[in-house]
C-alpha positions in Angstrom: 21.7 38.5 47.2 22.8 39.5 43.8 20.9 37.5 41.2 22.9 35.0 38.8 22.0 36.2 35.2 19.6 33.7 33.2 21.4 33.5 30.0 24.8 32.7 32.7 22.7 30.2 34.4 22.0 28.6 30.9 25.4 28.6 29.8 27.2 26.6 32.8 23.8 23.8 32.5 24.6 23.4 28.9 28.1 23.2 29.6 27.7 21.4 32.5 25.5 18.9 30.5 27.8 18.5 27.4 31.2 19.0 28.5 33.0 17.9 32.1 33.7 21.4 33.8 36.0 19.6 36.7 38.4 17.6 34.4 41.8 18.0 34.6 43.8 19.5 31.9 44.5 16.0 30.0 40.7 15.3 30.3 39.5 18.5 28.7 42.2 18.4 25.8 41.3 14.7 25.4 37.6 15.5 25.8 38.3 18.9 23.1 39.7 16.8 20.8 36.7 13.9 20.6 34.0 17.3 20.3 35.9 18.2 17.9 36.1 15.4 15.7 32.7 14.2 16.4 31.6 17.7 15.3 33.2 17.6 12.0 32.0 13.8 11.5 28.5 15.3 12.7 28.7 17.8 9.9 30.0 15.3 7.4 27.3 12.5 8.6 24.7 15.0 8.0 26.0 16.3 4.6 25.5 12.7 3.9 22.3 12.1 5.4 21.3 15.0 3.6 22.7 13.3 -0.1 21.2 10.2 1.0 18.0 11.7 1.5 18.1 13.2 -1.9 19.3 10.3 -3.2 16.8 8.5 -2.0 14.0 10.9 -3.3 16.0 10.4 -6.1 15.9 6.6 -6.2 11.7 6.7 -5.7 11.7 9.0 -8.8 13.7 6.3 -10.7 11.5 3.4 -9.0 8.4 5.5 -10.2 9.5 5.8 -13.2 11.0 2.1 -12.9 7.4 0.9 -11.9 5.7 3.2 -14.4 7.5 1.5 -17.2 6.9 -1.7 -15.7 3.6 -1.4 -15.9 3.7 -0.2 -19.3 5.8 -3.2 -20.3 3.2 -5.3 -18.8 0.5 -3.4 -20.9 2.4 -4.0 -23.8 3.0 -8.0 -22.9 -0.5 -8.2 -22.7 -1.5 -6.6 -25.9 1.2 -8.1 -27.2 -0.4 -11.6 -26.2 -3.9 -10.4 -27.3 -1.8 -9.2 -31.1 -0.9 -12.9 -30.8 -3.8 -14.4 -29.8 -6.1 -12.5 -32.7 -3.3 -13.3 -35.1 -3.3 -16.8 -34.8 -7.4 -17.0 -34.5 -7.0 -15.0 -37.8 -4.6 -17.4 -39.4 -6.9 -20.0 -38.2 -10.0 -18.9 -39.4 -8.3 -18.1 -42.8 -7.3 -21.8 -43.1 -10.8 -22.6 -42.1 -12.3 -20.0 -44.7 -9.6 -21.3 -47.7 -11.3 -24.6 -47.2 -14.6 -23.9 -47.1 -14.1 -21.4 -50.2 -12.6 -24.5 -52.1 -15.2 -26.7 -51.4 -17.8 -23.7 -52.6 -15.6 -23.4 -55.8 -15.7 -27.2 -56.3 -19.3 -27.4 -55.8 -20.0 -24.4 -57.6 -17.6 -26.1 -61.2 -20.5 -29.4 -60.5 -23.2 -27.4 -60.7 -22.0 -25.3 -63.3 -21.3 -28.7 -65.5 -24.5 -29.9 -64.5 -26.4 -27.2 -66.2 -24.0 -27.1 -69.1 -25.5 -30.3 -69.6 -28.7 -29.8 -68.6 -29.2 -27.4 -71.2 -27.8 -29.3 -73.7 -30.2 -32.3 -72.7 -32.7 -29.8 -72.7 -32.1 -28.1 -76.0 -31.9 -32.2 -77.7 -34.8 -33.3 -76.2 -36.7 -30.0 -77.6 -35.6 -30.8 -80.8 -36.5 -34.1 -80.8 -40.4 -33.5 -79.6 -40.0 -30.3 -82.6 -39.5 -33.1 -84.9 -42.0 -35.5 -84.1 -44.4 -32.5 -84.3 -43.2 -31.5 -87.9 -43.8 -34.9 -88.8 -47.1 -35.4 -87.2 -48.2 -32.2 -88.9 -47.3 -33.5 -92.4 -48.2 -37.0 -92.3 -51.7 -36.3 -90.6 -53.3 -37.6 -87.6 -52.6 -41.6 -87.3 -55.7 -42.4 -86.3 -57.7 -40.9 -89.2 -55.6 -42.9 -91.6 -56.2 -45.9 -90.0 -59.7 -45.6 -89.6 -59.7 -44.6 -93.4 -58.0 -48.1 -94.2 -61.0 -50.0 -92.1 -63.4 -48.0 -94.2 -61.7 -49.0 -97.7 -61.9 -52.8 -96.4 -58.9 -53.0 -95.0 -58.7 -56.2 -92.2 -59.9 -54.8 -88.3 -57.4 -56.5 -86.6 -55.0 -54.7 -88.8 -56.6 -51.6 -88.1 -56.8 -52.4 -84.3 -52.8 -53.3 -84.4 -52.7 -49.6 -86.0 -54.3 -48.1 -83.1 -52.7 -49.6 -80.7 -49.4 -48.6 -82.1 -50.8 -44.7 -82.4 -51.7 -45.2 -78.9 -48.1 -45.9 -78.1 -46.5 -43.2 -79.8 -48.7 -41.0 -78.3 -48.4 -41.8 -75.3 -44.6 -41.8 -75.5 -44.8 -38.2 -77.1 -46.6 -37.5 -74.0 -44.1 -39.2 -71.9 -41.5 -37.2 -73.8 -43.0 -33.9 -73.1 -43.1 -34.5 -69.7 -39.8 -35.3 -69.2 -39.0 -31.9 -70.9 -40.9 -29.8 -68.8 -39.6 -31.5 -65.3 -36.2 -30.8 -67.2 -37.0 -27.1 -68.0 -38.0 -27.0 -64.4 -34.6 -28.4 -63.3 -32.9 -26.6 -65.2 -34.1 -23.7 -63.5 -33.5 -24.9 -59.7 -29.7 -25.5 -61.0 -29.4 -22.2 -62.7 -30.4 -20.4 -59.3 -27.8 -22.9 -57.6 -25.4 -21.8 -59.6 -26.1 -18.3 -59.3 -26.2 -18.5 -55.0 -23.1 -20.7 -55.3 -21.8 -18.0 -57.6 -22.6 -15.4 -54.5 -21.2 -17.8 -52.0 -18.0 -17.7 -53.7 -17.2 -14.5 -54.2 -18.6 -13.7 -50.4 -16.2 -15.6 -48.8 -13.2 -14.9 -51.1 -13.8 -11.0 -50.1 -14.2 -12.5 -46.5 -10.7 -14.1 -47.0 -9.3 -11.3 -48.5 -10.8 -8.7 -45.8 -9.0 -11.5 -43.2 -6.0 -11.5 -45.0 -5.4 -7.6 -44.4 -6.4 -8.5 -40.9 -3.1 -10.7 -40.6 -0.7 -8.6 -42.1 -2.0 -5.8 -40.1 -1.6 -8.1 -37.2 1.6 -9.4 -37.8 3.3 -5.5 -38.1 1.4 -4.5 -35.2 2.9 -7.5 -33.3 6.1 -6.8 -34.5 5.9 -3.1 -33.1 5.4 -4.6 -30.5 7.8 -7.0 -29.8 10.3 -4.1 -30.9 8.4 -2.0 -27.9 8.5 -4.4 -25.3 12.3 -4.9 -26.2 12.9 -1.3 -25.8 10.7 -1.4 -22.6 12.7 -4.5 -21.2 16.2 -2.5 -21.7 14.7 0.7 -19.7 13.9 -1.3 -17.0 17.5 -2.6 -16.5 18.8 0.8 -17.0 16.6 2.3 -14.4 16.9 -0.1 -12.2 20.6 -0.1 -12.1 20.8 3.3 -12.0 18.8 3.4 -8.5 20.8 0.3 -7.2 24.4 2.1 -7.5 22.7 5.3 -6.1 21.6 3.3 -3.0 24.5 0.8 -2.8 27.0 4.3 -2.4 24.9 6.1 -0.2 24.1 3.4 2.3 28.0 2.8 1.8 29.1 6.4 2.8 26.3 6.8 5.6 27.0 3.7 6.7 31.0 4.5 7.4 29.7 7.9 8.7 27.7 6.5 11.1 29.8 3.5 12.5 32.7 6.3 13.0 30.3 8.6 14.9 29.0 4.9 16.9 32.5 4.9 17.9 33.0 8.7 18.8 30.0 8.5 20.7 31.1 5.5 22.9 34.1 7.5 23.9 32.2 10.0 25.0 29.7 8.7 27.1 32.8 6.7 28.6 34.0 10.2 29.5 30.9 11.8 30.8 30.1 8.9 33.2 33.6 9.5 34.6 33.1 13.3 34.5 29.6 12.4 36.4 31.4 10.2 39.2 33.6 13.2 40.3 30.6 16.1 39.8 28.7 13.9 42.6 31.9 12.6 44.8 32.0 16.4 44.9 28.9 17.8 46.2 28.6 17.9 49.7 26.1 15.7 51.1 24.6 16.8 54.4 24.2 12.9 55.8 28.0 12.4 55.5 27.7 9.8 53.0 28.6 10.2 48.6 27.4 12.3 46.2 23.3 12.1 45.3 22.1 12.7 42.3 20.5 16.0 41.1 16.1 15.7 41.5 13.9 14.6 39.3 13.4 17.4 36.8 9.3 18.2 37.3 8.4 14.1 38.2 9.7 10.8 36.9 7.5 10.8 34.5 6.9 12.6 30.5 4.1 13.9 29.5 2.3 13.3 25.9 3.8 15.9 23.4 1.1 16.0 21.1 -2.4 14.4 20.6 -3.5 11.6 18.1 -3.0 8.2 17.9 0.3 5.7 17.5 0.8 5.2 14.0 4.0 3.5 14.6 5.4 2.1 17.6 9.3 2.0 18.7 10.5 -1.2 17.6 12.3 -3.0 14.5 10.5 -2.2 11.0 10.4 -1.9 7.4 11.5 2.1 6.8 8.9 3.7 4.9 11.3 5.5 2.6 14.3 3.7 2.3 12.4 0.1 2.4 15.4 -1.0 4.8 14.6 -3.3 8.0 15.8 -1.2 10.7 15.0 -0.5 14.2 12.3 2.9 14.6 13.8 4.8 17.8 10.6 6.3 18.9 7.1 6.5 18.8 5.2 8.1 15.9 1.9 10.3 16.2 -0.4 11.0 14.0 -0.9 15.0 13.9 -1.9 17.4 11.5 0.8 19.3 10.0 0.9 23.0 12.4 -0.1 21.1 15.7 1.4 22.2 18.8 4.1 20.8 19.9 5.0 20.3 23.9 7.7 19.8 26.4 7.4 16.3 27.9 9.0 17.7 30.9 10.9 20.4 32.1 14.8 21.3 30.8 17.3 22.7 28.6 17.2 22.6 24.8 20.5 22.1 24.1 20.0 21.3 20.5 17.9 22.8 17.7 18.5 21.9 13.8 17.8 20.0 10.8 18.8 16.7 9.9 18.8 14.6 6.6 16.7 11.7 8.2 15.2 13.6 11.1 14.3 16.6 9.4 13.8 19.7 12.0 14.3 18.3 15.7 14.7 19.8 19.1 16.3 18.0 21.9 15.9 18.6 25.6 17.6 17.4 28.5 15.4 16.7 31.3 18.2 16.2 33.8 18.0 13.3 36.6 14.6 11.3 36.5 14.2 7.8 37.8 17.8 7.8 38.5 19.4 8.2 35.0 19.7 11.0 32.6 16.8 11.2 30.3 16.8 13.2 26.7 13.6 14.1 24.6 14.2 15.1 20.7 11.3 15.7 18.8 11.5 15.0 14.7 10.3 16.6 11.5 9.0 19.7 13.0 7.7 22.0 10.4 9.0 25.0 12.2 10.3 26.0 16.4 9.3 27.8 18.6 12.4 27.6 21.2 16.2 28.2 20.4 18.9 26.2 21.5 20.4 27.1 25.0 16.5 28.1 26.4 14.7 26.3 29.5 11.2 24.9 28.9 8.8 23.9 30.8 6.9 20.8 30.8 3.8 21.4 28.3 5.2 24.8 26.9 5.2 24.6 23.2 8.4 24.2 21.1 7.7 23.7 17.7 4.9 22.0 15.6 4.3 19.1 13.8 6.0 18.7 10.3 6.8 16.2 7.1 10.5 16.9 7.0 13.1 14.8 6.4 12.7 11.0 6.3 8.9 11.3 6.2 5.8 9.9 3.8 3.6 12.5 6.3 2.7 14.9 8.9 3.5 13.0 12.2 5.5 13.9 15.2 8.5 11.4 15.7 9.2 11.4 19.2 12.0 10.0 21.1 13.1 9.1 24.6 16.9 8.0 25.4 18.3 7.5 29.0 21.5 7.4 29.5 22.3 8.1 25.9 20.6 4.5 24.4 17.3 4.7 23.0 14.3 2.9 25.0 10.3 2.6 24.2 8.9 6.2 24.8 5.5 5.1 26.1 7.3 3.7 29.0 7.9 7.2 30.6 4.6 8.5 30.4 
C-alpha cells in the first residue's frame, strides 16, 4: 500500500485540528467568516500588543526618569533643609555674636574711661609727691631745723611737737608714694585690659562679618534652591502624566482588542465542539456503540520542557512589567538564555510566531489526553528550532530559552490549556 505523503498527512491534522472538515456548507462559510475576522483582530491585537509593549518600555523610561528626578528632588529637599537649617543656626549665632560683641564694646568704653582716669590720677598724684620734693629740697630736712631750735634754747616739748609733726608728714609722703606706685602698677593691668579687650573686639566683629557672608551666601543658595526644587516638582508632574495617558490608551485599545477576540474565541470553540460531536458520531466503532475519542498522544502525562527551578507559579500576580494584577497563565522556569527547549509530548506545531506580550512562542497540539484536548505553547523563546505545520516528539527540541517580549529575564514561560482554558501546568506532569 501506497504511502500517504508526510507533508499531506500534516495538512489534513492541522486542518482537521483548526477547522471542521465535515461541516456543511453554512457551517464552513459561518466558520470562514469568524477565521477570518478573528485573524484580522489577531493581527490588530498584536499590532497592539506590540505598541503596548513599546509603550510600556516607553512608560519605564519615563518612570526612570520619573524616579530619577524624584530622587533628585528629594536630594535637593534635603539640602534644601540642611541650606535652611545652617542658615538659621547662622542667623542665630550672629544674634548671639552681635551681643556678645556689644557687651565687649561696652566693656571695652569702661576700661578705656577707667585708664583715662587712671592716668590722669596718676599724672596729679605725681605731681603732687614732685612738689613736696621741690619743697623739702629748699626748705631743708625738718628734723635738722628742729633739732637746731632745741640747741638755740628753744622749749623740748616744742621741739618734740616738731618731730612728731615731721614724723607725720613723712610718713604720709611715704603713704603717698605708695599709693602711686600700686597706681602705676594699675595702671598697667588696665592698659593690657584694654589692649585684649581691644583684640576681643575686633575678633569677633571679623567673626561677625565672616558670618554675615555666610548668611547671604546661604540665603542665595537656598533660594536656588527653592527655584530648583520648583522646577524639579513641575518635571515630575509632566512626566508622570505623560506615562499615565500612555498607559491609560494602551490598556484602553488592548483592552477592546482583547474582549473582541474573548468573544471570537467563544464562538469558536462553540463550533469546534459541535464540529467534534459529528467527527466522533462518525467513526465507526467496532463494539457498536458512539464515537471514542482519538488516544492519548505518547501518555496522559507532559513532560518537563526545560530544567531549573519555578520562579513563578500559574496563578494571579502583580505583572513584572506592566505592574498590573493579573492572572500568570503558566508556569515560569528559570533557564539560561540558549537552553534547550523540549516537547512536553508528542504533536503538531500548528503555530509558530512572535507576540507583543509573549514574545517568540510555539504551540503544539498534543491531541486527546486524559479525555480532553490539551495544547502546549512555549513563550519568549530566543530563537526555533521547528516550523509551524511539523510533528514533534515528546523531548525533541524546539526552540530555546529567551527574554522576549513581556519579560525582565531569560526564563521559559510555559503553558498548558485543555479544552482551550488555561489550567496549572504542573498538574500534567
Amino acid at each position: 500500500m501506497k504511502s500517504t505523503p508526510r507533508h499531506l498527512l500534516t495538512s489534513v491534522v492541522i486542518a482537521c485540528a483548526l477547522v471542521a472538515a465535515l461541516a456543511g456548507p453554512s457551517m464552513a462559510d459561518s466558520k470562514s467568516d469568524l477565521e477570518n475576522r478573528k485573524n484580522g483582530v489577531n493581527g490588530n491585537l498584536n499590532g497592539a500588543k506590540q505598541s503596548y509593549d513599546e509603550s510600556s518600555k516607553a512608560y519605564q523610561e519615563a518612570a526612570g526618569v520619573l524616579a530619577a528626578s524624584q530622587s533628585q528632588l528629594a536630594s535637593a529637599q534635603g539640602y534644601l533643609g540642611e541650606v535652611r537649617g545652617q542658615l538659621v543656626a547662622a542667623q542665630a549665632y550672629d544674634q548671639q555674636m552681635q551681643a556678645q560683641l556689644a557687651q565687649s564694646e561696652a566693656d571695652l568704653k569702661t576700661a578705656e574711661a577707667n585708664l583715662v582716669q587712671g592716668e590722669a590720677d596718676l599724672t596729679a598724684s605725681e605731681q603732687e609727691v614732685a612738689e613736696f620734693s621741690v619743697e623739702s629740697i629748699q626748705a631743708g630736712d625738718p628734723g635738722l631745723r628742729a633739732f637746731g631750735d632745741l640747741l638755740r634754747g628753744e622749749d623740748p616739748t616744742t621741739f618734740t611737737e616738731k618731730m612728731t609733726i615731721t614724723s607725720s608728714i613723712a610718713e604720709a609722703q611715704l603713704s603717698k608714694m605708695d599709693t602711686l606706685d600700686a597706681a602705676r602698677i594699675m595702671l598697667d593691668l588696665t592698659r593690657a585690659k584694654v589692649q585684649t579687650l581691644r583684640d576681643q573686639v575686633q575678633v569677633e566683629r571679623d567673626a561677625a562679618a565672616a558670618n554675615l557672608a555666610t548668611i547671604t551666601t546661604l540665603e542665595a543658595e537656598a533660594a536656588a534652591q527653592e527655584a530648583a526644587v520648583a522646577q524639579l516638582v513641575a518635571v515630575n508632574s509632566d512626566n508622570k502624566a505623560k506615562a499615565d495617558q500612555i498607559m491609560r490608551e494602551d490598556a484602553s485599545q488592548v483592552a477592546a482588542l482583547e474582549a473582541e477576540r474573548a468573544s471570537l474565541e467563544a464562538q469558536l470553540q462553540r463550533l469546534a465542539a459541535e464540529e467534534l460531536a459529528r467527527q466522533q458520531a462518525a467513526q465507526p466503532n467496532p463494539g457498536g456503540g458512539g464515537g471514542a475519542p482519538a488516544p492519548p498522544a505518547g501518555g496522559s502525562s507532559l513532560s518537563r520542557p526545560v530544567g531549573g527551578a519555578v520562579t513563578s507559579s500559574y496563578g494571579m500576580r502583580v505583572h513584572p512589567v506592566t505592574g498590573v494584577y493579573k492572572l500568570h497563565d503558566g508556569t515560569d522556569f528559570g533557564s539560561g538564555c540558549g537552553t534547550p527547549i523540549k516537547a512536553a509530548a508528542s504533536g503538531t506545531v500548528i503555530q509558530q510566531y512572535y507576540n507583543g506580550a509573549y514574545g517568540n512562542r510555539v504551540i503544539i497540539n498534543h491531541g486527546i489526553m486524559r479525555g480532553a484536548n490539551v495544547v502546549t505553547t512555549y513563550n519568549h523563546l530566543s530563537r526555533y528550532a521547528v516550523r509551524a505545520g511539523s510533528y514533534v516528539q515528546r523531548g525533541q527540541v524546539i526552540g530555546y530559552v529567551g527574554s522576549t517580549g513581556y519579560s525582565t529575564g531569560c526564563h521559559l514561560h510555559w503553558m498548558v490549556l485543555v479544552n482551550g482554558s488555561t489550567t496549572n501546568p504542573m498538574g500534567w506532569l
